[in-house]
One Martini backbone bead per residue (centre of mass of N, CA, C, O) as a GRO file, in nm:
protein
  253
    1UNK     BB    1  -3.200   6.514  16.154
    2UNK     BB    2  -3.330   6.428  16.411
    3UNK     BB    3  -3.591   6.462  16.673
    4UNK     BB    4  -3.392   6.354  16.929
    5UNK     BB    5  -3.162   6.563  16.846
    6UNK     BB    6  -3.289   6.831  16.879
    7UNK     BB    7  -3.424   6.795  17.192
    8UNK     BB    8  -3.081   6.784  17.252
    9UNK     BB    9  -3.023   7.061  17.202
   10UNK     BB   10  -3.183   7.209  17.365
   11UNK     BB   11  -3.169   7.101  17.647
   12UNK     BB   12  -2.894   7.227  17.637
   13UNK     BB   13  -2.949   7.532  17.561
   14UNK     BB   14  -3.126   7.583  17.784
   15UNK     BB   15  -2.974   7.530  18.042
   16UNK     BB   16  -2.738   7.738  17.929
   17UNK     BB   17  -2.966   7.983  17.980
   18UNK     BB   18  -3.109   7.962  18.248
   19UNK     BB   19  -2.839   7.785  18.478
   20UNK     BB   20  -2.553   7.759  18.343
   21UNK     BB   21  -2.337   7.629  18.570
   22UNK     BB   22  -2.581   7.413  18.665
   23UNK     BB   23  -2.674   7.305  18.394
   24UNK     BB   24  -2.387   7.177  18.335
   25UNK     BB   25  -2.382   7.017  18.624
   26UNK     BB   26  -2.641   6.829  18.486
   27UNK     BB   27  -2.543   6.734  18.233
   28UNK     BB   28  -2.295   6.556  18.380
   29UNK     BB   29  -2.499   6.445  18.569
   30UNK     BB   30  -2.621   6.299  18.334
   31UNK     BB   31  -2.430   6.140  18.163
   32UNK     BB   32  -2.345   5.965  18.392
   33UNK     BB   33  -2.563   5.851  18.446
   34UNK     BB   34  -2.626   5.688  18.165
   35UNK     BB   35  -2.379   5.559  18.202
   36UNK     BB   36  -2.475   5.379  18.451
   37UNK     BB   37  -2.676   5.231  18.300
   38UNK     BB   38  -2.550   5.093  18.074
   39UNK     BB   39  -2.381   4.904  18.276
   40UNK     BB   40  -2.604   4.785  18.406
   41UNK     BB   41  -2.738   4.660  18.113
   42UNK     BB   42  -2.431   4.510  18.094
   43UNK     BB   43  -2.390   4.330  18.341
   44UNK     BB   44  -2.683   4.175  18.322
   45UNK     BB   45  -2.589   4.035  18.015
   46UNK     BB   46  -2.346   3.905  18.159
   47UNK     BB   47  -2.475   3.762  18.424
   48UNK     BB   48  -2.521   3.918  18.667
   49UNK     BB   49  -2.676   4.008  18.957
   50UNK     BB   50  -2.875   4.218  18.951
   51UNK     BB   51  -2.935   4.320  19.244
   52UNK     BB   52  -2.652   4.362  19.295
   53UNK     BB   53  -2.610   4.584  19.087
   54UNK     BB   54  -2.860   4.795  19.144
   55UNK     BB   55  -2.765   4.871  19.430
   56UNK     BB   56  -2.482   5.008  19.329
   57UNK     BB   57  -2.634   5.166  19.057
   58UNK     BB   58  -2.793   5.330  19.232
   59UNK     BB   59  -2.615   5.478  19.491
   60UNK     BB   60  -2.487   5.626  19.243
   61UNK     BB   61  -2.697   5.797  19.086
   62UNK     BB   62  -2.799   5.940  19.364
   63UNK     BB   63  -2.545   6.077  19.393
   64UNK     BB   64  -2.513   6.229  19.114
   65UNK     BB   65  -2.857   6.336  19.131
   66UNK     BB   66  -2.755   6.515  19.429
   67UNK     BB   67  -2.464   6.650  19.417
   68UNK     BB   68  -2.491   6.795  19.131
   69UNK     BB   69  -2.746   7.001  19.218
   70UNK     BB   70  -2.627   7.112  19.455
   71UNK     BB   71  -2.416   7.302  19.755
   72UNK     BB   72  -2.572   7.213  19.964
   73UNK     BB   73  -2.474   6.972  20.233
   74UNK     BB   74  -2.693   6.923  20.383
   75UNK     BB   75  -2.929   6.880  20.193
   76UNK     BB   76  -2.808   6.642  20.059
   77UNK     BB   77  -2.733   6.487  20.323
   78UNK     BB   78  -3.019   6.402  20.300
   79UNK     BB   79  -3.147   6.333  20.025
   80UNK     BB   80  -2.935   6.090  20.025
   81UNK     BB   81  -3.005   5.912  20.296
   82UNK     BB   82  -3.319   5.907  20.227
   83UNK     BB   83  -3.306   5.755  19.913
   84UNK     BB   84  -3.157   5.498  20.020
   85UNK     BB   85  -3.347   5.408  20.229
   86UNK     BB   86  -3.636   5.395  20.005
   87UNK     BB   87  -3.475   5.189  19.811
   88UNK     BB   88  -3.408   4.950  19.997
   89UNK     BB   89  -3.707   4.918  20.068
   90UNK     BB   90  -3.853   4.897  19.811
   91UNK     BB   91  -3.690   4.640  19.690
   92UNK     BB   92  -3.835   4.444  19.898
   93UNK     BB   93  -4.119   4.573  19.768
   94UNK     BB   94  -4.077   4.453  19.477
   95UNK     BB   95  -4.029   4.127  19.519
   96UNK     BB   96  -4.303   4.083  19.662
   97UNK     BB   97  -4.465   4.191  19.400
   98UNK     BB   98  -4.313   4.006  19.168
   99UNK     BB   99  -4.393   3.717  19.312
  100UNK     BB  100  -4.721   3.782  19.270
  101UNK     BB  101  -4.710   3.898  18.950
  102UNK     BB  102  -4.537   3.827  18.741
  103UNK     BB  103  -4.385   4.065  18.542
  104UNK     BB  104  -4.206   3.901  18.362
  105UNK     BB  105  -4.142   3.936  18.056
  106UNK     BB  106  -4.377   3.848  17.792
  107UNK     BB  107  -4.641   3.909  17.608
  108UNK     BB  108  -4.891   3.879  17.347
  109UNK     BB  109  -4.809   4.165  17.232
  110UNK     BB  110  -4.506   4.049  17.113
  111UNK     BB  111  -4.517   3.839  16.899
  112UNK     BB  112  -4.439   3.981  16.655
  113UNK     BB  113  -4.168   4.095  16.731
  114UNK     BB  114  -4.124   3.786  16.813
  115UNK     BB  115  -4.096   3.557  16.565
  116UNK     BB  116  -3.778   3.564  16.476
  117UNK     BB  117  -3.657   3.548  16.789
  118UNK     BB  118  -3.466   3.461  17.063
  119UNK     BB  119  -3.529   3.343  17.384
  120UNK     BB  120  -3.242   3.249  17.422
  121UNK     BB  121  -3.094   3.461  17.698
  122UNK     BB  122  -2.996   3.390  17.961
  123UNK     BB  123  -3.247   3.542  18.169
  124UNK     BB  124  -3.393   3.675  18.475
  125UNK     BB  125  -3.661   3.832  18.441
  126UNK     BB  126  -3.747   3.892  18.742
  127UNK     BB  127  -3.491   4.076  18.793
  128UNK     BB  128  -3.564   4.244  18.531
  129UNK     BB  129  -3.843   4.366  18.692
  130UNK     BB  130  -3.699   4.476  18.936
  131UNK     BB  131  -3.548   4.685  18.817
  132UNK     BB  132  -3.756   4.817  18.633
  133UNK     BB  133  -3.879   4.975  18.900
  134UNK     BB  134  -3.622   5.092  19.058
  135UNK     BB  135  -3.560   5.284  18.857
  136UNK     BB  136  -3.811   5.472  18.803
  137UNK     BB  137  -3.790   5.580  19.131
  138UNK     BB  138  -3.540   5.731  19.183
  139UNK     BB  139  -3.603   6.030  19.054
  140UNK     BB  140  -3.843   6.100  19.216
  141UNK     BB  141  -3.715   6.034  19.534
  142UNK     BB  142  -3.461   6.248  19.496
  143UNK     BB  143  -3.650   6.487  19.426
  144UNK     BB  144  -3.819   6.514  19.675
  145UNK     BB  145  -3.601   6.486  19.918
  146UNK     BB  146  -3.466   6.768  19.794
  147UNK     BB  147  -3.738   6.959  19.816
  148UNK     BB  148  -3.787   6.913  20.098
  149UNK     BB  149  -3.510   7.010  20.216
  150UNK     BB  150  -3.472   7.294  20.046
  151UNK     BB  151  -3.759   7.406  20.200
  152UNK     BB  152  -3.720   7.394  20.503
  153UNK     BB  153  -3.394   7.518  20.481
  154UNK     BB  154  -3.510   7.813  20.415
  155UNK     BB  155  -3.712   7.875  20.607
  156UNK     BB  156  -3.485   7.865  20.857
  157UNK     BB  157  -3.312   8.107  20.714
  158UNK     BB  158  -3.554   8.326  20.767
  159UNK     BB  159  -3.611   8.170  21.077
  160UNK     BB  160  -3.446   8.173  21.337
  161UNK     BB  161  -3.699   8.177  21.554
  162UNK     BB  162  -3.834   7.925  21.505
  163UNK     BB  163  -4.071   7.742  21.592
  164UNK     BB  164  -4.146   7.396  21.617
  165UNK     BB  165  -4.443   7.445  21.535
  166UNK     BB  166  -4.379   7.599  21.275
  167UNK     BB  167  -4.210   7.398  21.152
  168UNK     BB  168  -4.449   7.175  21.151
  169UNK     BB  169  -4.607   7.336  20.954
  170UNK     BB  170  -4.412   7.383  20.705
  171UNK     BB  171  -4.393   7.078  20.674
  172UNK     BB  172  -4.709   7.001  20.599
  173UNK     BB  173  -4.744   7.212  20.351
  174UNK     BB  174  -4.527   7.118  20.167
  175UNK     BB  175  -4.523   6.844  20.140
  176UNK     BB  176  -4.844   6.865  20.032
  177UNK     BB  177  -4.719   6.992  19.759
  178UNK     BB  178  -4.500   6.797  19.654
  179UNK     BB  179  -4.716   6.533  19.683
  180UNK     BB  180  -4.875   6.637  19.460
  181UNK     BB  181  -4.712   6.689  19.211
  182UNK     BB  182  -4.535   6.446  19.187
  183UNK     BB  183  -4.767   6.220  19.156
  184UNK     BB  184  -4.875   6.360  18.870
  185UNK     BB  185  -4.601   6.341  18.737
  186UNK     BB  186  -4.608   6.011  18.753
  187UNK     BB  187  -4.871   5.952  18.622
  188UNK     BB  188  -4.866   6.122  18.329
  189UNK     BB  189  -4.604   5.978  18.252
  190UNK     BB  190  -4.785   5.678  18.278
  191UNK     BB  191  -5.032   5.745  18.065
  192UNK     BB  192  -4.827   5.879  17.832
  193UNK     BB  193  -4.688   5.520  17.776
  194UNK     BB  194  -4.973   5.389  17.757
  195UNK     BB  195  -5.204   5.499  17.562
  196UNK     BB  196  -5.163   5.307  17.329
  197UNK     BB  197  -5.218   5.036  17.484
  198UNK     BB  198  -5.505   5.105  17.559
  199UNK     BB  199  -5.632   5.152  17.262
  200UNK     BB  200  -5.585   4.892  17.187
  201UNK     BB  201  -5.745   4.733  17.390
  202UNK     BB  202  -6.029   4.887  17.279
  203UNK     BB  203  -6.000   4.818  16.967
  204UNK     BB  204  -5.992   4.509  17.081
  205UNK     BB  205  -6.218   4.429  17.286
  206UNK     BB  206  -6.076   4.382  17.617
  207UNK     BB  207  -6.168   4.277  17.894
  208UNK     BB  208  -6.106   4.351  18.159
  209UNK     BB  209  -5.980   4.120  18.268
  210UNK     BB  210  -5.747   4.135  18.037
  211UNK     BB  211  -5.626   4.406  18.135
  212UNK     BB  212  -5.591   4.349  18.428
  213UNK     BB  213  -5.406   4.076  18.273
  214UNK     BB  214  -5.184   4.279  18.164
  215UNK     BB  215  -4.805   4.268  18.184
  216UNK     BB  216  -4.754   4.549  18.063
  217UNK     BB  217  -4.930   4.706  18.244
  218UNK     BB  218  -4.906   4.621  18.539
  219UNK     BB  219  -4.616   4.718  18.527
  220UNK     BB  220  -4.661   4.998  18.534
  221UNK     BB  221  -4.885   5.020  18.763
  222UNK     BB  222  -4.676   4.911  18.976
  223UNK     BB  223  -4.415   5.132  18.899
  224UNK     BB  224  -4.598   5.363  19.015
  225UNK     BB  225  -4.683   5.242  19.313
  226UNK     BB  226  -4.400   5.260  19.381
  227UNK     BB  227  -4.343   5.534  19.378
  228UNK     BB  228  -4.520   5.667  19.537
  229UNK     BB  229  -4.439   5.562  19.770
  230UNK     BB  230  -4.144   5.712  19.756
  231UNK     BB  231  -4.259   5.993  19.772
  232UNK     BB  232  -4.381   5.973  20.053
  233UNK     BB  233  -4.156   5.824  20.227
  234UNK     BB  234  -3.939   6.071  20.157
  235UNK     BB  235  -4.114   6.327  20.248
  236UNK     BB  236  -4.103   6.230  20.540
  237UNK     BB  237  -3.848   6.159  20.594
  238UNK     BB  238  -3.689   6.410  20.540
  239UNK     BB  239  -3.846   6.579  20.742
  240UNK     BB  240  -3.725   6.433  20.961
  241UNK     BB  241  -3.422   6.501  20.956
  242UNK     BB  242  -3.474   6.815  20.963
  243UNK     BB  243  -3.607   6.821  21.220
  244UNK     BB  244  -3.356   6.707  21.390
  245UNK     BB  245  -3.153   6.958  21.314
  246UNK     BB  246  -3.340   7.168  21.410
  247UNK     BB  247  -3.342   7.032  21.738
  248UNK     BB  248  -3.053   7.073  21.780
  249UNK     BB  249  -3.008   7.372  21.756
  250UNK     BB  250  -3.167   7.476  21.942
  251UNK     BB  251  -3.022   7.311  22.168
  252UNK     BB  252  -2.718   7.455  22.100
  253UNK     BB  253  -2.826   7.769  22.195
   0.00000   0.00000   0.00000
């Protein structure tokens, strides 16, 4: 039994008894998106258009990781709406980026294990950079938009009689910790994907301008600043959304 089965082992065993039948309804919900990457990474060896594949087990990936996490309809069709959105631009922003920074393909830093293996795999290595950029910030993306959604929807059923600026305020508080604790969950998690390769870096002595032009390296810290930008859009994003909802309730009594 290996280490990354026994991790799997407790991550079942553990959400469902934190969880239970929630715990249950993620699990199968992580199964899914699973399969979905799959199918994904199935379509694009195939031959397929990746950004054409991309969009649609997006679209997929997200409503699975948003409808499959909570019961609340009006909550998910706010924090799915918002995703979509956000996710749409973002791969404009995303094509802009992989244009002018040409992250695809392999570095300098990868001859040793490919010294043996055929590069003749005929795929557009600069869609499958922009593939891995928007899947990379998915999960960040539904997860803000969700926990933004969630708790100010929250707020307002604690507070029927709350006015806008109230809710102004309250939308402002959560916001900025919300964008607090999401954009350090993920720089510390590309930080702790970098580290062996920055240590490489400095023990063999290179230069700042050739880390600047590392290809490894940047394609990591693009999709790092991509995703954070989908946090803070989402974030914003959500709430707007919300808000409208606050204020159409308000008209409507």
């Amino acid at each position: 039994m290996n280490a990354l089965l026994i991790l799997l082992i407790l991550l079942i065993v553990l959400m469902l008894i934190v969880a239970k039948k929630d715990g249950l309804r993620n699990l199968i919900g992580l199964t899914f998106n699973f399969i979905a990457i799959f199918v994904l990474i199935t379509l694009i060896s195939w031959g397929f258009n990746a950004i054409a594949v991309l969009i649609v087990l997006s679209v997929i990936i997200l409503a699975i990781a948003i409808f499959m996490s909570a019961d609340e309809s009006e909550v998910t069709l706010i924090a799915f709406k918002t995703s979509i959105i956000v996710v749409l631009s973002l791969l404009i922003l995303a094509l802009i980026i992989q244009h002018f920074g040409q992250f695809q393909g392999f570095a300098t830093e990868d001859v040793d294990e490919l010294e043996n293996l055929s590069l003749n795999v005929g795929l557009n290595f600069s869609n499958v950079a922009i593939v891995v950029m928007v899947i990379s910030m998915l999960g960040a993306v539904a997860e803000s938009a969700m926990a933004l959604a969630a708790s100010l929807s929250e707020v307002v059923e604690q507070d029927e009689n709350m006015s806008l600026d109230q809710f102004k305020n309250q939308r402002e508080i959560i916001s900025q910790q919300i964008l607090g604790t999401a954009v350090n969950t993920l720089f510390f998690g590309v930080l702790g994907a970098t580290v062996g390769l920055i240590l490489w870096f400095v023990r063999l002595n290179y230069r700042l301008a050739d880390i600047f032009n590392s290809k490894l390296l940047m394609a990591e810290v693009a999709a790092m600043l991509l995703g954070m930008l989908g946090i803070l859009f989402a974030i914003w994003l959500s709430g707007y959304f919300v808000q409208k909802s606050f204020e159409q309730k308000n008209t409507d009594r």
